[in-house]
N, C-alpha and C positions, 0 to 999 in steps of 0.2 A: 792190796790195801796199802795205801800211804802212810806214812809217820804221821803220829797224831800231835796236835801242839799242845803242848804239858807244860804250862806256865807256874811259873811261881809268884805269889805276891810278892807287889815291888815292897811293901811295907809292913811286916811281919805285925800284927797284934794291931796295927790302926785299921782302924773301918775308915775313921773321917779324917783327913789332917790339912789345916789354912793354915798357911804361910800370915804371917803379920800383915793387916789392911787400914787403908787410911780411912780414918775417921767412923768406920763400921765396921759390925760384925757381921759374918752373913747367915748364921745359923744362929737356932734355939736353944737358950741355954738348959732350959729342962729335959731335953731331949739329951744335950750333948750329957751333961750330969746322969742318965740313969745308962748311957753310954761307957763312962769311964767307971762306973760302981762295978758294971758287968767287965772290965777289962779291956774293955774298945777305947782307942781315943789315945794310948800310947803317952798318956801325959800331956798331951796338946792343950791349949787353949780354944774353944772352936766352939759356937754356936750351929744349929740345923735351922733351915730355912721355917719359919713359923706355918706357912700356907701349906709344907711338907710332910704328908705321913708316911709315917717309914715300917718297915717289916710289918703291914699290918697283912694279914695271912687272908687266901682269898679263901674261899668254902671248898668244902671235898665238891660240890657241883660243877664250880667254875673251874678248878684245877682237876678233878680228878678225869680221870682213862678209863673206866670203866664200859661195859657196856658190852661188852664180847665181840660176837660176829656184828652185831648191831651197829655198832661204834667204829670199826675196821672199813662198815661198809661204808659208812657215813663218810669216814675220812678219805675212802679211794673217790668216792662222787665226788668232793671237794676237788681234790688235787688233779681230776679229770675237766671239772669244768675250770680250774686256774689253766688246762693247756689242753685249748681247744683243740681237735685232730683236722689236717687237711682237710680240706673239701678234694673230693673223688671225680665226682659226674659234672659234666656238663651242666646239665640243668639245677642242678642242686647248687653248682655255683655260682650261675647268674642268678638264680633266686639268693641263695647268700648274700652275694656283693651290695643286691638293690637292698637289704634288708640292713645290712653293716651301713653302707651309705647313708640310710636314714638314721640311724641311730648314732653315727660319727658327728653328722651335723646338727642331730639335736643335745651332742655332747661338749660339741667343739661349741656352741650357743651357750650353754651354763660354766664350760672349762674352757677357755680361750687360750689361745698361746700367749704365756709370757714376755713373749717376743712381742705380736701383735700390741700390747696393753703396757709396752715398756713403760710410755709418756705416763698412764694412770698410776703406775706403782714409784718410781720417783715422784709425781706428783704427788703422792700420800706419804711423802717420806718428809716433805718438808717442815722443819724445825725437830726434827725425832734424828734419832741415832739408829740408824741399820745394824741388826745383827742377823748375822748369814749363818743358816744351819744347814749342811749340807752330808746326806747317805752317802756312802762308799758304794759298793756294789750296785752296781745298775745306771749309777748316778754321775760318777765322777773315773767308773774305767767299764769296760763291758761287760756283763754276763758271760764265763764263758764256764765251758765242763769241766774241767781244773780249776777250784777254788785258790790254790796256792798260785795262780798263774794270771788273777785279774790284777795287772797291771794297770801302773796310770799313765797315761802318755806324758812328755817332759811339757808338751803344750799345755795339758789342762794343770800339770803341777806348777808352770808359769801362771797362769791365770788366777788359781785357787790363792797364790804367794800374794799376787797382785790386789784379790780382793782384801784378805788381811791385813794388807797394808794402811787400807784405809777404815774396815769393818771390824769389829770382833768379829773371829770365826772357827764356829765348832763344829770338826765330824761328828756324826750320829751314826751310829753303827752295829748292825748285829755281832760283828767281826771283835777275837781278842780285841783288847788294845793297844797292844802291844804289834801286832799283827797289821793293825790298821797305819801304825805310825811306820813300822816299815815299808807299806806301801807308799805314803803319804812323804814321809821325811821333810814334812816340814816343822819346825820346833817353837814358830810365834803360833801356832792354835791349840784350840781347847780341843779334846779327846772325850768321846762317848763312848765307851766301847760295850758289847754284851748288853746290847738296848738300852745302855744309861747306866746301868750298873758297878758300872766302873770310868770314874770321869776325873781325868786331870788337864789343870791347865798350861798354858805354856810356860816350856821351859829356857824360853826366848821374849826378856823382856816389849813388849811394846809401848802405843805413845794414847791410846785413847783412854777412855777414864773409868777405871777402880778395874784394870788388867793387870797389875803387875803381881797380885796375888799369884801363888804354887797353891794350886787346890788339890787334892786327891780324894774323892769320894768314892767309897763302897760297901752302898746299903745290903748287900749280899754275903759279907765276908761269912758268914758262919756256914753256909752252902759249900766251902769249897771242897770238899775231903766227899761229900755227898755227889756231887758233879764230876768230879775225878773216876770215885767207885764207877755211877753207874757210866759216864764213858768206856771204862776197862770192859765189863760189861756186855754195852752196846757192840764196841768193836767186836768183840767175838760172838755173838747172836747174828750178825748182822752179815760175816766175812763170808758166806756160803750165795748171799744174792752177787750177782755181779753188775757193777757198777755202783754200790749201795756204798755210803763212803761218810765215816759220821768225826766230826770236826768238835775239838772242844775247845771253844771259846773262853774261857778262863771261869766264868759264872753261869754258863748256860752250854749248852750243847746245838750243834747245827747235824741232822741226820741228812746229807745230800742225795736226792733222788736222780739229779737231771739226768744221769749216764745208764738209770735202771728202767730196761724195756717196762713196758703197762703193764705186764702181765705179771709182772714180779711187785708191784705197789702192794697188793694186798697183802701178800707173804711177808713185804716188809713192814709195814703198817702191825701188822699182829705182832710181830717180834719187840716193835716198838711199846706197843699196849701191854703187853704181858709184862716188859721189864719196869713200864712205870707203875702196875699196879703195886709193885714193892715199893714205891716211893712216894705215898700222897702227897707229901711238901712242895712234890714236881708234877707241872704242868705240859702240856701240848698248845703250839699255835699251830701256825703254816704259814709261808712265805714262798718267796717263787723258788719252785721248786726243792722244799727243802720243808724238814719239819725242826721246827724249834723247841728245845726242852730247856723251862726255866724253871727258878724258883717263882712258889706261889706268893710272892709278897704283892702289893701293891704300885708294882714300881714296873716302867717302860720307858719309850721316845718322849711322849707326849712330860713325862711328869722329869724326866734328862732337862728337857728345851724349859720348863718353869724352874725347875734348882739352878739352870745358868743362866738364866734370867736375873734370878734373885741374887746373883753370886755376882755377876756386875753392877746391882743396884738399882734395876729397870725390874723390883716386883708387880709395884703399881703403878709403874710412872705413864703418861699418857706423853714421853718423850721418846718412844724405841718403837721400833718396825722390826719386828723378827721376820725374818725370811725360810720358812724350809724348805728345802728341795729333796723327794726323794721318792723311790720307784716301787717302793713293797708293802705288800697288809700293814709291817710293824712298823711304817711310817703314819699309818692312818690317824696311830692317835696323838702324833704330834700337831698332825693338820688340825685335829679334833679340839683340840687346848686353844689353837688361834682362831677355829672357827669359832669358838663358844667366848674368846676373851674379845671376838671383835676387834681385836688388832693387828694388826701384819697378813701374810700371806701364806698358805703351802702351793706349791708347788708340786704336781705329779707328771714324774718323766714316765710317759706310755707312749704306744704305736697306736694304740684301743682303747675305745671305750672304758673305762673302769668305776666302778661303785666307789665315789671317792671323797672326803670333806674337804680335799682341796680345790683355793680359789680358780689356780689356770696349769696350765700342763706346760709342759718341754717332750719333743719325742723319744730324745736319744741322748746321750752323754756328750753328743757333739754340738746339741743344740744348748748343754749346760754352759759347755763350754762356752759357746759364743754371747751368752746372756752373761755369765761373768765378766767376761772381757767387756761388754757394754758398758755392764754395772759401775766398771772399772772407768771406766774410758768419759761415762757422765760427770764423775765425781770428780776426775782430775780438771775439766773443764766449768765444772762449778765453781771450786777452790781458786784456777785461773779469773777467773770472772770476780769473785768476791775481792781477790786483791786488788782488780783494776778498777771497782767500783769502790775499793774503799782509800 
């Protein structure tokens, strides 16, 4: 078992704290007011975004682990159909293939490559401000069995630099945040870390408009002593599987599967169930290969990508094009926020088929890449253009 990451808050006693902003506030003052009665808020000045509910508690149904053998089994059929097993036979696989086949193309029909559709999505951009949300993991370095070990290549860390340059641009990430910025090291973008739960902006001024705010938001802080315990916990219930490897994200927990043979999911999966039944507050998702334990508040990607929405001034504006890119379940419901606001794009980096509410697909991190550099490479020749026309 690997050293586990034991963060400490960067900001002792604040949940939420904005740096001074021109001409707005980005948060509700009755929110932040029963914030500071309770001790949050560190003296700050700081409104909560009005369209934002905060620690509103999900039900023991939606969050609770209940359920015994019931629930254990439920979750191994899950996590068996997220990773389908070879095909063996001959014939079983040219039956597969024609069957994947048709289903790739009635996929790749409703999710088109990004690539393909580049002209339609700059086309939809015009007179709107891009902002680019982009997953870590899966998205921007590869999947690999070592967590501590997905790297970013220095090419997609050029690209990603390059899109900022011209875009606001926030990681979105299950991953610390802290965690994610050491991979990332770049210091002009906004940080999601822990599915949103922890979100600061850059600590590298930039030039586009209402960035130059220090944001730090974390609607989770009262969880962290609870997320510590049961990590301490998990690692020792868990150290007897091999390959079984559980990660604490600062406000959530990540239990990694990918290195544990099949046979060992269910055994882990129960060890999992048993420890959260001590803790209703805490929840179960699933993500590739990996089980995620959060707090039951109301809060994810999807409501990350509308608090930075809000926090550059694009709540309702019919001037912004969010962009998100990314590869896992808990990117779903950031797709879900722009398929229902009708505005902007998600993006799903897959090889397959996936149940998804994003608009078009990328297959791989290298096809991210090369869409950023596009992304990159149109705007520069826009900007060229508008000077010589004007």
């Amino acid at each position: 078992m690997t050293n586990q990451n034991v963060l400490i808050s960067d900001v002792k006693g604040v949940v939420v704290a904005v740096a001074a902003m021109k001409n707005q506030s980005v948060f509700s003052s009755s929110v932040a007011n029963s914030m500071i009665e309770s001790g949050g808020g560190g003296g700050c000045n700081f409104t909560i975004p009005r369209s934002i509910k905060l620690l509103k508690v999900e039900t023991a149904e939606v969050g609770g682990v209940g359920g015994g053998a019931a629930r254990v089994n439920a979750w191994v059929d899950s996590l068996r159909a997220s990773s389908p097993p070879r095909v063996k036979s001959t014939t079983t696989a040219l039956s597969t293939l024609s069957q994947t086949g048709d289903e790739e193309n009635s996929w790749n029909l409703r999710h088109p490559s990004a690539m393909s559709m580049f002209e339609q999505i700059t086309n939809a951009s015009k007179g709107k401000q891009i902002i680019m949300f982009l997953d870590y993991d899966g998205t921007l370095s590869p999947i690999v069995e070592d967590p501590d070990r997905a790297f970013m290549s220095n090419e997609m860390r050029k690209a990603v630099r390059a899109v900022a340059r011209y875009f606001p641009t926030a990681i979105v990430s299950g991953r610390c945040r802290d965690k994610v910025y050491s991979f990332v090291k770049l210091s002009e973008l906004y940080y999601a870390g822990s599915h949103g739960m922890d979100i600061r902006g850059p600590s590298k001024s930039n030039e586009y408009k209402n960035a130059n705010q220090a944001v730090l938001f974390q609607p989770a802080n009262e969880f962290l002593p609870m997320i510590d315990e049961v990590c301490k916990i998990l690692v020792e219930k868990t150290k007897s599987i091999s390959g079984a490897r559980v990660e604490n994200n600062k406000f959530c927990l990540s239990v990694h599967f990918r290195c544990v043979e099949e046979k060992s999911w269910a055994a882990l999966a129960e060890q999992v169930r048993l420890v959260l039944n001590e803790y209703p507050k805490l929840k179960l998702t699933q993500g590739r290969k990996v089980l995620e334990i959060r707090p039951t508040i109301k809060w994810d990607k999807g409501k990350a990508l509308e608090f930075l929405l809000e926090s550059l001034g694009y709540a309702n504006s019919s001037e912004v094009l969010p962009v998100y890119i990314g590869d896992d379940r808990t990117d779903e419901d950031a797709f879900k926020v722009l398929s229902d606001r009708g505005q902007g794009f998600g993006i799903l980096v897959s090889k397959v088929p996936k149940e998804t509410n994003a608009s078009y697909s990328l297959q791989e991190p290298a096809e991210v890449k090369d869409f950023l550099r596009r992304l990159v490479k149109w705007k520069r020749l826009t900007l060229q253009q508008r000077k010589i026309d004007s």
